[in-house]
C-alpha positions in Angstrom: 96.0 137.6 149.2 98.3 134.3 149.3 96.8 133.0 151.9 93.7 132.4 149.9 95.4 131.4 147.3 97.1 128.6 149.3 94.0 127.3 150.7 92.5 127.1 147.8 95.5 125.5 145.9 94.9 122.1 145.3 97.3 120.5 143.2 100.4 122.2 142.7 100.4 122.9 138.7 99.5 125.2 136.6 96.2 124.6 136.0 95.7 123.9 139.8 97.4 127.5 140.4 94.9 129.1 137.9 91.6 127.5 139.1 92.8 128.3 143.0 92.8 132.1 141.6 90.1 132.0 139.5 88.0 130.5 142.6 89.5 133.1 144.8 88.4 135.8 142.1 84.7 134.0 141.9 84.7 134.5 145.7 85.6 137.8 146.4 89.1 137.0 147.8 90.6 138.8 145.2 88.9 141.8 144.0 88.9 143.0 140.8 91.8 145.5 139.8 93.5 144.3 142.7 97.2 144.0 141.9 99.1 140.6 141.8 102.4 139.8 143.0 105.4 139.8 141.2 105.7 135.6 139.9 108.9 134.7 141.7 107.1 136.3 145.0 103.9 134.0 144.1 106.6 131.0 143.4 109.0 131.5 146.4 105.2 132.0 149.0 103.7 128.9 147.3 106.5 126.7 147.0 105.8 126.2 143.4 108.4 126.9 140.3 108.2 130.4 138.3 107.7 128.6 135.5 104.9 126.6 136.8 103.4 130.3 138.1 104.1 131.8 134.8 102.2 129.1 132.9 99.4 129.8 135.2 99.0 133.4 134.8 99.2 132.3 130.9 95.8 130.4 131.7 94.1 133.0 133.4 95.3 135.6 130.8 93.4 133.5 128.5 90.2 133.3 130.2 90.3 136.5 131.0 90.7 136.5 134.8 93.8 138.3 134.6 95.3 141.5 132.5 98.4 143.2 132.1 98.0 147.3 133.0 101.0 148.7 132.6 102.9 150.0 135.5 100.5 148.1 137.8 101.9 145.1 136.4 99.5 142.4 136.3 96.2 143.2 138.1 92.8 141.2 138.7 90.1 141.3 135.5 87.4 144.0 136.0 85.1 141.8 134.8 81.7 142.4 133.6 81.1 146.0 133.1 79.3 148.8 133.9 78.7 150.7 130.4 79.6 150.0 127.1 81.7 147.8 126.1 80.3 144.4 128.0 80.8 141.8 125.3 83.8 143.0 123.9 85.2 142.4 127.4 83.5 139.2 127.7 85.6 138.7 124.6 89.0 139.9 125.5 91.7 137.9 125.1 90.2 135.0 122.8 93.8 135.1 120.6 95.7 131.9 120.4 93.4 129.2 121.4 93.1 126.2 119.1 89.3 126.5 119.3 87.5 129.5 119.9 83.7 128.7 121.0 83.4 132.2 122.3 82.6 134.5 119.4 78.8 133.6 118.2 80.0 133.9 114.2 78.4 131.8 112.0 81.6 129.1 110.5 83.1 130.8 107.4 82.7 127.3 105.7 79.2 127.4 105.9 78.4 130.8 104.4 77.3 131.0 100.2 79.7 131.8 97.9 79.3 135.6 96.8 78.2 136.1 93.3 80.6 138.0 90.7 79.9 141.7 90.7 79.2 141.2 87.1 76.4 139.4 87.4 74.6 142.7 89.6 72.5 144.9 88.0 73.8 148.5 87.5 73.4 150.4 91.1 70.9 153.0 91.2 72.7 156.5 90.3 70.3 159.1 91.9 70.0 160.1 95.4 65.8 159.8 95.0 65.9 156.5 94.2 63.5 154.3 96.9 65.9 153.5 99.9 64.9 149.4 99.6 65.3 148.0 96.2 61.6 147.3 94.9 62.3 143.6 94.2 64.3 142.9 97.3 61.0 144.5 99.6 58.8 142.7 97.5 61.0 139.0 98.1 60.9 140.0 101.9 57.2 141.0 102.4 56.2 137.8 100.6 58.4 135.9 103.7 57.4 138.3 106.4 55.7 137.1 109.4 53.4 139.4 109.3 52.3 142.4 106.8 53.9 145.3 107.8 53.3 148.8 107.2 56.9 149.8 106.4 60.1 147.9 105.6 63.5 149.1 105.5 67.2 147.7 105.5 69.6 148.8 107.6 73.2 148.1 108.4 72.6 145.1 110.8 70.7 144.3 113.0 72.4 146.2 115.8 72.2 149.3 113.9 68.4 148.7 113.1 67.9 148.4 117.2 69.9 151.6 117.8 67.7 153.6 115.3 64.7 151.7 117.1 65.8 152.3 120.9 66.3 156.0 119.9 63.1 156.4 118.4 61.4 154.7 121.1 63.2 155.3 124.7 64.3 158.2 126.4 67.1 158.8 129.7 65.9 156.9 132.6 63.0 155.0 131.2 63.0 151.2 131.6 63.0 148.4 128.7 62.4 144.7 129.4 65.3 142.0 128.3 65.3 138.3 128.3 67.5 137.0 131.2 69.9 136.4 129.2 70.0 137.9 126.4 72.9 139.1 123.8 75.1 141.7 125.7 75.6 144.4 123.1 71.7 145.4 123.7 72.4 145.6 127.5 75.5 147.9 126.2 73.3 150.2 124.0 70.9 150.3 126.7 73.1 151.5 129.6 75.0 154.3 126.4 71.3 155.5 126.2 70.3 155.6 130.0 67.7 153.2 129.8 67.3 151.0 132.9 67.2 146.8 131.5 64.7 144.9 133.2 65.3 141.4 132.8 63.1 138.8 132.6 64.0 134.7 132.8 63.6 132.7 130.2 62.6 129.2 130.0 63.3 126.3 127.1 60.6 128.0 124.8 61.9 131.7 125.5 60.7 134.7 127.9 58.5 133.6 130.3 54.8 135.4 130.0 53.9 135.3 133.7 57.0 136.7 134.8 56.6 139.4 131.7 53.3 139.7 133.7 54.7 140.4 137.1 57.5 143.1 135.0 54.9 145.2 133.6 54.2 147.1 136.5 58.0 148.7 135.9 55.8 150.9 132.6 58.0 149.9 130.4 58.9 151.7 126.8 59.8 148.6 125.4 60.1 145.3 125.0 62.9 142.9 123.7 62.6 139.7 122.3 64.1 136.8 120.4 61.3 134.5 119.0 63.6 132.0 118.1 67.0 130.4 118.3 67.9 133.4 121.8 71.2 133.7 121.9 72.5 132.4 124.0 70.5 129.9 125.0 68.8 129.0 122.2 65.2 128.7 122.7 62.4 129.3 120.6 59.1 130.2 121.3 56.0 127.6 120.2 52.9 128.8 119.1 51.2 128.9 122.5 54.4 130.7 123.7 53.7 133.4 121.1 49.9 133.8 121.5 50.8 134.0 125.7 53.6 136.7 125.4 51.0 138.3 123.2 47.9 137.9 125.5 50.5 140.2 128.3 51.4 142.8 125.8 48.0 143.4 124.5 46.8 144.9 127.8 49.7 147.4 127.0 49.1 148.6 124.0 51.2 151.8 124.5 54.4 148.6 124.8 56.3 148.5 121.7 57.7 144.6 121.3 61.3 144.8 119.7 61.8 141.2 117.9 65.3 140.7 117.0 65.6 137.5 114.9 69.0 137.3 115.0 69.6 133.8 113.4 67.8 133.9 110.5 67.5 131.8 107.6 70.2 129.3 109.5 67.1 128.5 112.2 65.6 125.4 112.3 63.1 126.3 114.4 59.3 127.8 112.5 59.3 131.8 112.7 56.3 132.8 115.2 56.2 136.6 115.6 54.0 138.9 118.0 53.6 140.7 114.6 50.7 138.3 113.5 48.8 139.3 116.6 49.7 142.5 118.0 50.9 144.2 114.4 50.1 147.7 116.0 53.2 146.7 118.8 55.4 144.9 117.1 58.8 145.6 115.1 60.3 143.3 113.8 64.3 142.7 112.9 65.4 139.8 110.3 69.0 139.7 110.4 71.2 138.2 107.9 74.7 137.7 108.5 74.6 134.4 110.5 73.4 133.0 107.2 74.6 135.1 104.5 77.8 136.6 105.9 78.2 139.5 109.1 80.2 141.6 106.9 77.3 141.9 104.7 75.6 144.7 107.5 72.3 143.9 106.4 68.9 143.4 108.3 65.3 144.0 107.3 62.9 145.8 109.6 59.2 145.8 109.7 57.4 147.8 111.8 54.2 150.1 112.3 54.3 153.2 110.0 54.4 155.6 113.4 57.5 154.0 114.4 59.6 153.5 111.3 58.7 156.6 109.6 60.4 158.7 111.8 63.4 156.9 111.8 63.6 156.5 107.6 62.8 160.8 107.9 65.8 161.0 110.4 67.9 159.0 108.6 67.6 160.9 105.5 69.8 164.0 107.1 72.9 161.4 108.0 73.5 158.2 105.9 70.2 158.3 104.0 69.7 154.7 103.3 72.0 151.4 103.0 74.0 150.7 99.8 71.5 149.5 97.3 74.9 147.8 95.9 74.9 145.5 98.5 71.3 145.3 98.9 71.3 143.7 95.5 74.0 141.5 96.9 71.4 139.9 99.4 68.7 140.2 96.0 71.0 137.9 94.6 72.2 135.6 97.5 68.0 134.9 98.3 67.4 133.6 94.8 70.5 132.5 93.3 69.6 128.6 93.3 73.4 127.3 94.6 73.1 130.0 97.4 69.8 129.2 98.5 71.1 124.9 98.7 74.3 126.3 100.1 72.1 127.7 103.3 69.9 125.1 103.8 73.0 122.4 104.0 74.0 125.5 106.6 70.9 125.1 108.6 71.2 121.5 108.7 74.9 121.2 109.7 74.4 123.5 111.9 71.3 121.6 113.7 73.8 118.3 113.2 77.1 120.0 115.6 74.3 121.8 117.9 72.8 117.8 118.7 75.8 115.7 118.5 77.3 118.2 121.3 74.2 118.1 123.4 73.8 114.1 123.1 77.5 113.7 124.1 76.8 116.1 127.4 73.4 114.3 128.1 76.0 110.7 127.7 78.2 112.8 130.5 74.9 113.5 132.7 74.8 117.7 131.2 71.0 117.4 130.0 70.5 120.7 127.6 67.5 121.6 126.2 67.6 120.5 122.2 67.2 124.5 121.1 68.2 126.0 118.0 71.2 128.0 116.4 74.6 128.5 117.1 74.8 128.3 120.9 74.5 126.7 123.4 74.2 127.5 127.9 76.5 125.4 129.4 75.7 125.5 133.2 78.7 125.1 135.1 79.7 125.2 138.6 81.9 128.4 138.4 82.1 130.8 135.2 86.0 131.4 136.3 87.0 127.9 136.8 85.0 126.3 134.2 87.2 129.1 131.8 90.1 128.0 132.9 89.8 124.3 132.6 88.6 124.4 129.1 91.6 127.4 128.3 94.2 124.2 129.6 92.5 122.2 126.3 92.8 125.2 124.3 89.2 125.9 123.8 87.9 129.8 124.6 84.3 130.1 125.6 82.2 133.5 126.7 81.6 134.2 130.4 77.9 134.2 131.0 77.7 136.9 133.4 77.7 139.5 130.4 74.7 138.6 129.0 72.9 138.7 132.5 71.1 141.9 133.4 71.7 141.1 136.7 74.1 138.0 138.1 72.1 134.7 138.2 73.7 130.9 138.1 76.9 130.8 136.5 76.8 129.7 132.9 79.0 129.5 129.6 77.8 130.9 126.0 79.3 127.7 123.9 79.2 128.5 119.9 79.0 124.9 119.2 78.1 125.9 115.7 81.8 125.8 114.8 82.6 122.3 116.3 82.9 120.7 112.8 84.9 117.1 114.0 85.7 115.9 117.3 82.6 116.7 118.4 82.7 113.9 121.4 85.7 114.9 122.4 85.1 118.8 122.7 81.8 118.1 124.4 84.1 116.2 127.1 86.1 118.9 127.7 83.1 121.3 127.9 81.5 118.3 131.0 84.2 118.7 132.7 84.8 121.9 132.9 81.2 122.2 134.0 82.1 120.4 137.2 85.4 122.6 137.3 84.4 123.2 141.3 84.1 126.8 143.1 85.9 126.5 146.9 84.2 128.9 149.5 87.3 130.7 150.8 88.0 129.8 154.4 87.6 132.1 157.2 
């Protein structure tokens, strides 16, 4: 296990100790859950100092290459996983660091200020009231992409998918995914037993021949983000939308799932599958990047045979979504001062996303301009590129969890909370896209 180490060891510090394991990790020298030895055996074996080993191990903690499991001691990271639970490991152990770019949150700074309670208008007191507040489904079909049959609000837009996928799929059917696209979606997949097919993406979003070539799978369903894809931010352009749609309309028994997770904080024009294929399309506005996550909102419009069901459903559990709070959003999409205070949101955020890129296209890292809060940083290796930007104090997401399958390694950057120093992060994040993976000798 030290032997590979060793050879991969090229400077003897601490952040030459980590990237020599996290290389050894990235190729298969180490295997995951395999058990490390004890720091003043890894010290004494590489002629390095415990403290220099400890202060390693520190580094890989924090990118999470390494864990603590009890009486194992300290063991090699599991990695991605299997089931449930994929993002929240791509997130473990984000604690500490002086800049965390691996989360996806919108920047607290940026968010509207909520209005007094006072100013609300008494909440509905009856259990037969409508679920969506009449003026807040009549402010959101007047900005709908398309006219839907039925709207409804749900508790964010994760929620609104889960009532969707279980409506819609069944064990051991197949949906089609973006390559990449946002992990907790791969997770709810796999918790249902529904096989994700993914499909690449390009700079303007899924690509419609290679949704052509996927059909043949018979999928239930497909899932899409028409603009600002997290993570990579692309958006589709008209002709993107009216090819995607030209696939899907020779599948008409294809249900497209749009999730348009960044909101009122994209740039980028809203172009749905809704205005063309209404019949096959359901579609998911989300609002917390813009108005605040713990707000649990979204909107969903969709064909009357989909979201009927679900509302009916519903009605035996939770019944519908706090008409408290959906007066909240009433009031945060038409109180003048929160409607400026996200539009200076959308443009600061548009401002961080390009000074970052123009700093890594200055570095020789060209990026595609995209939209929203992230960016896809490809690097070299996932593991050492980690690690390097850990030593800075900067915590970025592994891209291999928002892969259906493992493609080129890449980092999920939310540059949308680098509010100064933007040069300076954006060197960091170029070098440790060069960080370097080693192929272990034989």
């Amino acid at each position: 296990m030290l032997d590979a180490v060793r050879d991969l060891l090229e400077e003897p510090t601490a952040r030459g100790l980590a990237e020599a394991v996290g290389r050894a990790v990235g190729q298969g020298a180490l295997a995951p859950g395999a058990k490390l030895p004890p720091v003043r055996t890894v010290a004494r074996e590489l002629r390095l100092s415990p403290t220099t080993v400890s202060a390693a191990w520190q580094l890989l903690r924090r990118a999470g290459a390494i864990q603590t499991d009890g009486r194992r001691g300290t063991v090699v990271a599991t990695g991605r996983t299997s089931g449930p639970g994929r993002y929240r490991a791509a997130l473990r152990g984000r604690s500490g660091f002086a800049l965390d770019l691996s989360t996806g949150v919108p920047d607290p700074s940026l968010l509207p200020v909520l209005p007094s309670p006072a100013g609300l208008s008494p909440a509905p007191s009856s259990y037969l009231d409508e679920p969506v507040l009449p003026a807040l489904a009549d402010l959101l079909r007047a900005t709908w992409p398309f006219p839907p049959d039925r709207l409804a609000i749900f508790d964010g837009a994760m929620d609104a998918i889960d009532h969707v996928c279980t409506a819609l799929l069944r064990l051991g059917d197949r949906a089609i995914v973006e390559n990449p696209c946002f992990p907790p979606l791969l997770d709810l997949l796999d918790a249902l037993g529904v096989e994700a097919v993914g499909v690449d993406t390009d700079a303007d979003g899924m690509v419609p021949a290679a949704l052509a070539s996927a059909m043949p799978c018979r999928p239930a369903a497909v899932f899409l983000q028409p603009r600002a894809l997290n993570p990579t931010g692309a958006s589709w352009s008209p002709s993107r939308q009216m090819s995607l749609a030209a696939v899907l309309a020779q599948h008409q028994h294809v249900y497209a799932v749009e999730d348009d997770s960044a909101g009122d904080v994209a740039t980028s024009p809203l172009h749905s599958l809704g205005a063309l294929l209404p019949r096959q399309t359901v579609h998911v506005r989300s609002f917390s990047k813009s108005h605040g996550p713990d707000l649990r909102l979204a909107a969903v419009g969709a064909p009357a045979t989909v979201l009927d069901p679900i509302l009916e459903r519903r009605l035996l559990g939770q019944g519908w979504t706090s008409r408290l709070l959906q007066q909240l959003l009433l009031a945060l999409l038409t109180d003048p001062s929160s409607v400026a205070a996200v539009s200076h949101a959308r443009a600061e955020y548009a401002r961080r996303r390009h000074l970052v890129i123009d700093a890594l296209t200055a570095a020789g890292l060209t990026l595609p301009p995209g939209d929203g809060l992230n960016i896809w940083l490809p690097v070299a290796d996932e593991q050492s590129a980690l690690i390097s930007l850990a030593s800075a104090g900067i915590a970025a997401a592994a891209g291999n969890a928002f892969t259906p399958s493992r493609g080129t390694p890449h980092l999920r950057v939310t540059v949308g909370l680098i509010a100064t120093d933007h040069a300076r992060v954006a060197a960091h994040l170029a070098e440790a896209a060069r960080s370097p993976a080693q192929s272990v000798p034989r």
